[in-house]
C-alpha positions as CSV (number, residue, x, y, z in Angstrom):
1,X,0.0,0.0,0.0
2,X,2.8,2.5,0.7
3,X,6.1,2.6,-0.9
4,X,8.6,3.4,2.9
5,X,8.1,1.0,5.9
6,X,7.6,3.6,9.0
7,X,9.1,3.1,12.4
8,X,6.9,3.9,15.2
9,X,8.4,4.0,18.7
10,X,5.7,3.4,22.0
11,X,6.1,5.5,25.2
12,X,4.0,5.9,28.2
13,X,3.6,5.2,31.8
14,X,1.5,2.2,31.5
15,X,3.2,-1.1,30.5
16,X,-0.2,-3.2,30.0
17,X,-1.3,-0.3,27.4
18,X,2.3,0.1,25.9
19,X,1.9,-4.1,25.0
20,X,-1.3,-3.6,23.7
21,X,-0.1,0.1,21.4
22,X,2.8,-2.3,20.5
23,X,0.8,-5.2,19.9
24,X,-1.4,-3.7,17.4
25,X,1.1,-2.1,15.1
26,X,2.8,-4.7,14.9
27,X,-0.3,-6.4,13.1
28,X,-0.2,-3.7,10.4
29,X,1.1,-3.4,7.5
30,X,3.8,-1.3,6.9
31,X,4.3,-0.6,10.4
32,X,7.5,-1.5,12.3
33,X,7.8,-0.8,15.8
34,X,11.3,0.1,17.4
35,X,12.6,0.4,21.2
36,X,11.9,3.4,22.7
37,X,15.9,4.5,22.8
38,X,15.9,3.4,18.8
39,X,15.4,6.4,16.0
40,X,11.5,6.1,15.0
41,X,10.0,8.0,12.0
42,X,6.7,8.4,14.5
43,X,6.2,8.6,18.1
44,X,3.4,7.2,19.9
45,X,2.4,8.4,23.6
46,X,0.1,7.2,25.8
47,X,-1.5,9.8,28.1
48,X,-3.5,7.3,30.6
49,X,-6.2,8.8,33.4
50,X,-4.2,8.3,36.4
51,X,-0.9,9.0,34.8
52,X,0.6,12.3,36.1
53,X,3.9,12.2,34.6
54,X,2.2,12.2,30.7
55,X,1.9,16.2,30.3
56,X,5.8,16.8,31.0
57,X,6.9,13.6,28.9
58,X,4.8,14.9,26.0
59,X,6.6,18.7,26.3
60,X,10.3,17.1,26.6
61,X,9.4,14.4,23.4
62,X,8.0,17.5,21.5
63,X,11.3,19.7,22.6
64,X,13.7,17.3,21.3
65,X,12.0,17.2,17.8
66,X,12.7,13.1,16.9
67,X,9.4,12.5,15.5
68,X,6.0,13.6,14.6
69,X,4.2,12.4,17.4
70,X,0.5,10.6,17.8
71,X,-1.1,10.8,21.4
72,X,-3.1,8.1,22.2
73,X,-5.3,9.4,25.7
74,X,-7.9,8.0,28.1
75,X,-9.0,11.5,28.7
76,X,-7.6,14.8,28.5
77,X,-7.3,17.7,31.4
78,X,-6.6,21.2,31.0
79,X,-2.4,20.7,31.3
80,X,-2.2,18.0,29.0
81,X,-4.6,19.9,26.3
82,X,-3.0,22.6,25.9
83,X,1.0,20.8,25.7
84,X,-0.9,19.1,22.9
85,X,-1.5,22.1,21.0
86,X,1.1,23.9,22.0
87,X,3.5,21.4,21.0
88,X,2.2,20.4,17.8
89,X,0.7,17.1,17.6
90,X,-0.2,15.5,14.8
91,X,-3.6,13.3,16.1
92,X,-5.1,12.3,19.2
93,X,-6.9,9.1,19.4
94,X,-9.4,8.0,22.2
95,X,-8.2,4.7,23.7
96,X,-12.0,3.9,24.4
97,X,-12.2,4.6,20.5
98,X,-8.8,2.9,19.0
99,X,-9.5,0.5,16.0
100,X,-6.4,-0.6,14.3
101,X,-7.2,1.6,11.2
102,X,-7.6,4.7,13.0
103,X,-4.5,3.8,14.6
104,X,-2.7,3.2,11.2
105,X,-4.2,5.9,9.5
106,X,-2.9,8.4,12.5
107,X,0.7,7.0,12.1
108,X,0.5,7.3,8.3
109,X,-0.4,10.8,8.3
110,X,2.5,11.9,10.9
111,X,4.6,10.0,8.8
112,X,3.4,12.6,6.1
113,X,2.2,9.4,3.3
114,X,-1.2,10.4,3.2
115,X,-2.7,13.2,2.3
116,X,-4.3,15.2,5.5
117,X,-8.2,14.4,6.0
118,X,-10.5,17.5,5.6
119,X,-11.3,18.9,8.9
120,X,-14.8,17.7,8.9
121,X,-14.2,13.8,8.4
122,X,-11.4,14.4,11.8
123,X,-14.5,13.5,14.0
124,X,-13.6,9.7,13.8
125,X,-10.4,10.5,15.9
């Protein structure tokens, strides 16, 4: 389907929903997933409920500008909403919502190999 295999690297505070992140892109194709210390073409973060560390891990990942990154989130307060807009990243996905193709299609478009959907057909995120 796409001509460049992308490298996705997982982060986040919770191990059981880093496996399961890591579990799915491994099942798609085109995907490759790397260790977190490894160069990745996309960044994946999870942001979970109870995680307070998230917000400043997203702010130091956005500073050091390795990768586009995707956030995958249970839920969003005010501190972690606004590092995510001030920091530029390129989708947030509901875990409650998280199919393999919205995942895939997020990575895909932070890779920059698909065109970006028009702001109205974003509600699926």
């Amino acid at each position: 389907m796409f001509g460049k295999r992308i490298t996705v690297s997982v982060h986040g505070g919770d191990e059981l929903g880093r496996h399961r992140i890591v579990r799915t892109l491994r099942s798609l194709p085109g995907i490759g997933v790397v260790r977190g210390d490894e160069r990745a073409v996309v960044e994946v973060l999870l942001m979970g409920r109870h995680d307070g560390g998230a917000a400043g891990r997203l702010r130091s990942m956005a500073r050091e500008g390795r990768a586009p990154l995707v956030v995958v989130a249970e839920e969003l307060g005010e501190t972690e909403l606004m590092a995510v807009s001030e920091y530029g990243v390129r989708a947030v996905l509901w875990s409650h919502r998280l199919t393999p193709g919205r995942l895939s299609r997020a990575v895909h478009n932070a890779a920059g190999c698909c065109p970006p959907l028009p702001i109205g057909a974003a509600r699926g995120y």
